[in-house]
C-alpha positions in Angstrom: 43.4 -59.5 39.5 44.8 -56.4 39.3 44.7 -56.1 35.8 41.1 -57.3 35.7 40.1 -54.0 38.1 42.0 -51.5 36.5 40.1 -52.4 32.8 36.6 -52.8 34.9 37.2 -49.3 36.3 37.9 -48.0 32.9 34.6 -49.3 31.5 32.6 -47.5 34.6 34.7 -44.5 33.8 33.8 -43.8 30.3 30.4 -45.2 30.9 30.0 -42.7 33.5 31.8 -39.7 31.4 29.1 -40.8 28.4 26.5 -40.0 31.1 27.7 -36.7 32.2 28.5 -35.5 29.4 25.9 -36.6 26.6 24.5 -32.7 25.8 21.1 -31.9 24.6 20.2 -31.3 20.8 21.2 -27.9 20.2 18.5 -25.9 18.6 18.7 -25.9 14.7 19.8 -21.8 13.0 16.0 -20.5 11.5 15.8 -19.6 8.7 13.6 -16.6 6.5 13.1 -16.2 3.0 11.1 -13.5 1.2 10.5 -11.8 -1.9 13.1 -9.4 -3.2 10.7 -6.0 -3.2 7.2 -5.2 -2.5 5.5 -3.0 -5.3 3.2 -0.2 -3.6 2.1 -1.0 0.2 0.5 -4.0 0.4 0.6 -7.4 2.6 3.4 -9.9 1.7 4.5 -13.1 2.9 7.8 -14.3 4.1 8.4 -18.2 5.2 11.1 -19.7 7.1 12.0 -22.8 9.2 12.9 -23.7 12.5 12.8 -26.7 14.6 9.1 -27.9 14.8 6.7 -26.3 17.5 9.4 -23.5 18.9 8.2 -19.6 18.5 10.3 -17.7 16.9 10.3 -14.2 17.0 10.9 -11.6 13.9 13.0 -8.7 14.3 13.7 -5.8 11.7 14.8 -2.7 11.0 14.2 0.2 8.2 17.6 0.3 5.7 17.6 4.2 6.1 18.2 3.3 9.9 19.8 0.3 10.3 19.0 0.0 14.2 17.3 -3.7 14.6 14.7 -4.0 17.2 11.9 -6.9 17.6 8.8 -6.7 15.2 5.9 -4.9 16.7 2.5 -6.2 16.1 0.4 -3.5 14.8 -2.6 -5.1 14.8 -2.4 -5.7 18.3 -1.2 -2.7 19.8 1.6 -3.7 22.3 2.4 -7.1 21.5 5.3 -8.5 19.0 5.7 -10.4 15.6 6.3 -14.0 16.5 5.6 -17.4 14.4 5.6 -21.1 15.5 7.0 -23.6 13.2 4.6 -26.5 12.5 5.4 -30.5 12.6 7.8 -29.8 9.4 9.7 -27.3 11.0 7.6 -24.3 8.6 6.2 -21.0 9.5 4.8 -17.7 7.7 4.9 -14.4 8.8 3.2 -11.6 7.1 3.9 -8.1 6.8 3.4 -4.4 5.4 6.6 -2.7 3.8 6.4 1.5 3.7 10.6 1.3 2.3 13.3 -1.0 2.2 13.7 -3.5 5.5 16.0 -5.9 6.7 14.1 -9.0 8.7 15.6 -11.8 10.4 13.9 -14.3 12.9 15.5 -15.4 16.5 14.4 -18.8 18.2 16.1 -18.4 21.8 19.3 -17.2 21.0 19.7 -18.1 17.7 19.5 -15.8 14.8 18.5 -16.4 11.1 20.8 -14.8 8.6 19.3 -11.8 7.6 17.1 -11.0 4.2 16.8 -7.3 2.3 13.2 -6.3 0.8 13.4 -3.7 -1.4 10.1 -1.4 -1.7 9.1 -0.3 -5.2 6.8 2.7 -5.6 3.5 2.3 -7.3 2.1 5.8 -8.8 -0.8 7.0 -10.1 -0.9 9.6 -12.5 -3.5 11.9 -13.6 -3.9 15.3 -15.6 -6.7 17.7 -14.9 -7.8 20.4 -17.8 -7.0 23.8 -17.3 -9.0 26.9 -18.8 -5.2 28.3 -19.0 -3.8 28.3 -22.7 -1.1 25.7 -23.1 -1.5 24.6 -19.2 -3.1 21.4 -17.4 -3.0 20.1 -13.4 -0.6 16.8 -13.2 -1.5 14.8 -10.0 0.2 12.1 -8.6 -0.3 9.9 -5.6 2.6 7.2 -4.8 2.3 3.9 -2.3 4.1 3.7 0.0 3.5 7.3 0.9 7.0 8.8 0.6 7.2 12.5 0.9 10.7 13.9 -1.5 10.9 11.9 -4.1 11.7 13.4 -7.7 8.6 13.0 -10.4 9.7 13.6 -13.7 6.3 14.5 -15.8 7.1 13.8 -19.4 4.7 14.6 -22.4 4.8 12.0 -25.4 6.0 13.4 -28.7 6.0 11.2 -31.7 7.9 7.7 -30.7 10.3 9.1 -27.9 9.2 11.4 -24.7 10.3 15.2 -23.5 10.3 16.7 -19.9 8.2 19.2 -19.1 8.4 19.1 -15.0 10.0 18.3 -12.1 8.9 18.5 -8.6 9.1 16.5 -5.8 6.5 14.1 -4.1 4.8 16.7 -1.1 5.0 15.3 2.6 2.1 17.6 3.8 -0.7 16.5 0.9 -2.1 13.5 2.7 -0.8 11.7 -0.4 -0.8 13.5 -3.5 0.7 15.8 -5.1 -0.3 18.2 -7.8 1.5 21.0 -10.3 0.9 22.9 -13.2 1.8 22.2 -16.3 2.8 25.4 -18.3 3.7 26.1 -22.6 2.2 22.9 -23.5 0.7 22.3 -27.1 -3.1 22.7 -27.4 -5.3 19.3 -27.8 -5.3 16.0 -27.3 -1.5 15.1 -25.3 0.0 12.6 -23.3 1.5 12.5 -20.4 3.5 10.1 -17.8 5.1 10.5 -14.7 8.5 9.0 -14.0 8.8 8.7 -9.9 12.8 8.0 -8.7 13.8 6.4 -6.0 15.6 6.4 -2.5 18.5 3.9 -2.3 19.7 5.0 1.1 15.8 4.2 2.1 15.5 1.0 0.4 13.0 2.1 -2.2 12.8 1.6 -5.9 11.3 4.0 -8.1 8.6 3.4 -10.7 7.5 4.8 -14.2 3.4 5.6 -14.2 0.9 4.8 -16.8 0.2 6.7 -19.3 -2.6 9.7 -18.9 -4.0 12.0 -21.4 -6.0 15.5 -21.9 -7.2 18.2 -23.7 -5.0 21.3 -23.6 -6.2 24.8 -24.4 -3.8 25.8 -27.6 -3.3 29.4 -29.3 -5.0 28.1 -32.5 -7.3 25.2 -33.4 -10.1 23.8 -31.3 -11.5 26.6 -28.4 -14.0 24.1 -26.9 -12.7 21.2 -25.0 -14.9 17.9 -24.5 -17.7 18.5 -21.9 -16.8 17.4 -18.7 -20.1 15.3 -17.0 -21.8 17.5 -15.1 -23.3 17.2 -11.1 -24.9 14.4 -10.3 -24.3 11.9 -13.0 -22.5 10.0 -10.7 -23.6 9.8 -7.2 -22.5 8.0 -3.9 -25.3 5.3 -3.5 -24.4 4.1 -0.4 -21.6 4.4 2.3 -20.8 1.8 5.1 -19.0 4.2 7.8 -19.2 1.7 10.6 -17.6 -1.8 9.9 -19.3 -4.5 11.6 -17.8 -5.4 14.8 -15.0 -4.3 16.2 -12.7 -2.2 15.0 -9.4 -4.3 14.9 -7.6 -2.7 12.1 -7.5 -6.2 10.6 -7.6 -6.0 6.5 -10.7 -7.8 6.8 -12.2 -5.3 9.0 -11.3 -2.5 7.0 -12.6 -3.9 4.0 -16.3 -4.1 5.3 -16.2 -0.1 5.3 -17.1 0.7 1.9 -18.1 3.9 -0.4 -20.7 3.3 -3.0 -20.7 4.8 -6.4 -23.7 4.6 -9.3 -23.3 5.6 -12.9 -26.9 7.8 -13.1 -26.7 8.5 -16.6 -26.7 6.0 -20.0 -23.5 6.5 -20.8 -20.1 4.7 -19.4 -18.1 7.8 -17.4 -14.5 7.3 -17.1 -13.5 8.2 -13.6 -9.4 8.6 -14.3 -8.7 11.4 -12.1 -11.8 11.3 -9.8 -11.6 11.5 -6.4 -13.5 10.2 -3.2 -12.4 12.2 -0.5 -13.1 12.6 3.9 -13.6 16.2 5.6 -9.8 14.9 7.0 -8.8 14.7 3.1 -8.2 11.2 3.3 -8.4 11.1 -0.9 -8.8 8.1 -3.1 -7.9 9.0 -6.6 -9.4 7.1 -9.4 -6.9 5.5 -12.0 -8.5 4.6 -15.4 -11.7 3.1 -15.0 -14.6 2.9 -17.0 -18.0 3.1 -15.2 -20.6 1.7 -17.4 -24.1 3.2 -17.2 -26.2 2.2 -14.4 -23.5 0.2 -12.9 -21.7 0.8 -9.5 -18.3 0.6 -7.9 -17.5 -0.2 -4.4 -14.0 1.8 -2.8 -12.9 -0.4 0.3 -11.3 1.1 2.8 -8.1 -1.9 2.8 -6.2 -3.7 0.3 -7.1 -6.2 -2.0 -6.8 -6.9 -5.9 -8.8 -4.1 -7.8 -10.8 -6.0 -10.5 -14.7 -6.2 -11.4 -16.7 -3.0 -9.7 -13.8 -3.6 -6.2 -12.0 -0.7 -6.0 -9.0 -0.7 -2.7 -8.1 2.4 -0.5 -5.0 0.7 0.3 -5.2 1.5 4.0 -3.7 -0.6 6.9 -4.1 -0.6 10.8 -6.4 1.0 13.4 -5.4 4.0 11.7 -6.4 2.8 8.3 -10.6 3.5 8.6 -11.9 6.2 6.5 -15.3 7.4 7.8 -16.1 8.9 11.0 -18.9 6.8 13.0 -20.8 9.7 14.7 -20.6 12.4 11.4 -19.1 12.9 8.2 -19.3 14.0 4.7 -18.1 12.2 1.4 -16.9 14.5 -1.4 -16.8 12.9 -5.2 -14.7 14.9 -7.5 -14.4 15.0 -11.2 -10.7 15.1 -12.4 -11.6 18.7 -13.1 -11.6 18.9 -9.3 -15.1 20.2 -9.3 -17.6 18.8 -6.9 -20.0 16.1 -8.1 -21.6 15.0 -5.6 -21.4 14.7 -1.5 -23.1 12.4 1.1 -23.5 13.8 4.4 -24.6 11.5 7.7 -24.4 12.3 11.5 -25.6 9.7 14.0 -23.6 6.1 14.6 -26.6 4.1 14.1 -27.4 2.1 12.2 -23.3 2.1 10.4 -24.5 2.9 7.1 -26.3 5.4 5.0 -28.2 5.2 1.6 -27.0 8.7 1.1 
């Protein structure tokens, strides 16, 4: 008998120990996955996974200043970067890059391993004629706006390219930079820009494409090709006001547009060109052709430039061009003389035919 209630107590003993002591699932580690850089600033993805229907909340901090903190929200102001992972345990989070970040995600009081996206700059390049002999205006603008960074203006020469200036990219030009060119050979030249980078800021540099111009020279042609003259491009219509509120959503921004038309029969190519605010807020036209009679639309946003959509590249509340109650558009040749302006100053009714 004895030996009967010492085994039965056993049996209630673990059975009760099982009870106690069975613990609950712990939560699975997250995980985040995303590209290796981010060329110009833009929108990218990252995805992850965590245990299906928990939040999990992204945190991150610049590589120049390695100090993590949670992932604000720009969009809304106050609030925070979270994600909840669907029935399969996936989430996306998306995100602007202006240099080199690391990200990681937390659900409760786990943490993901951590991930490193590089930026890579995207320039562009242009070179404005000069009346100068053996001198022309190089102009560069670089996204993600980073001020210091070395540009390296080299002019083609046969098969192989020599330097011919070196300045840095200029935190007080609202984006672009400009410098003259000096002892260049006269006529028809070549040039690109060679942009470095910032390691201890996470960001890549990038070599431009190539942009040519007519150089006055000592000897040889005196006259350079005639530059299009006031007028035969003209802003057609601007959209100041974006319908609805103004969220700072991509969307939002990209329903404030400028409207360009080609008045003459002749295509124009607008390389160098600029659209610019009374806040010089410029948008600088790479090599486009604008056939005659034909329009082009500048967004305020980002998107894919193709067809007559053109992208500002701007992001956030922050990111709309146009005052609502009174402004003026200025369109410049790459010359950097005025060709046309439009000029509006009531809110209603958002747009103007100009």
């Amino acid at each position: 008998m004895i030996s009967r209630l010492v085994t039965k107590a056993v049996v209630i003993g673990v059975a009760a120990t099982f009870a106690i002591a069975a613990p609950a699932s712990a939560a699975a580690t997250p995980t985040l996955s995303g590209p290796e850089e981010v060329v110009g600033y833009r929108e990218f993805q990252m995805t992850g996974t965590a245990d299906p229907g928990t939040t999990v909340e992204l945190w991150e901090t610049s590589i120049g200043w390695n100090t993590w903190e949670r992932a604000r929200d720009w969009a809304t102001a106050d609030g925070f970067v979270t994600a909840t992972a669907d029935a399969n345990g996936r989430f996306t989070i998306d995100r602007y890059l202006d240099s080199g970040f690391y990200f990681r995600v937390q659900q409760g009081s786990v943490q993901s391993a951590p991930i490193t996206v590089y930026s890579r700059i995207s320039p562009t390049f242009w070179v404005n004629r000069s009346t100068a002999t053996g001198q022309a205006i190089a102009g560069i603008s670089v996204l993600p706006n980073q001020p210091g960074l070395g540009v390296q203006v080299q002019r083609k020469s046969g098969s192989s390219w020599v330097n011919v200036k070196s300045f840095d990219t200029d935190p007080d030009a609202a984006g672009n930079t400009t410098s003259t060119l000096t002892g260049q050979p006269g006529g028809d030249q070549t040039f690109r820009a060679v942009v470095s980078g910032d390691a201890s800021n996470g960001v890549r540099g990038a070599t431009s494409a190539e942009a040519s111009q007519w150089i006055v020279g000592t000897s040889g042609p005196t006259t350079p090709p005639p530059s299009p003259a006031v007028g035969t491009v003209k802003f057609t219509g601007i959209q100041y006001d974006s319908p609805g509120t103004d969220t700072g959503s991509n969307g939002s921004l990209n329903t404030e547009w400028a409207k360009l038309t080609n008045t003459t029969k002749s295509a124009i190519n607008l390389k160098g060109w600029t659209v610019r605010d009374q806040a010089k807020i410029i948008y600088t036209f790479p090599s486009y052709s604008l056939a005659a009679g034909a329009s082009v639309f500048i967004r305020s946003g980002k998107g894919t430039n193709a067809g007559n959509q053109r992208y500002w590249g701007r992001a956030g509340k922050v990111g709309y061009v146009w005052n609502n109650d009174g402004e003026q558009a200025t369109l410049r040749n790459a010359a950097g003389a005025n060709i046309d302006a439009c000029v509006w100053k009531t809110v209603s009714p958002g747009y103007t035919a100009c």
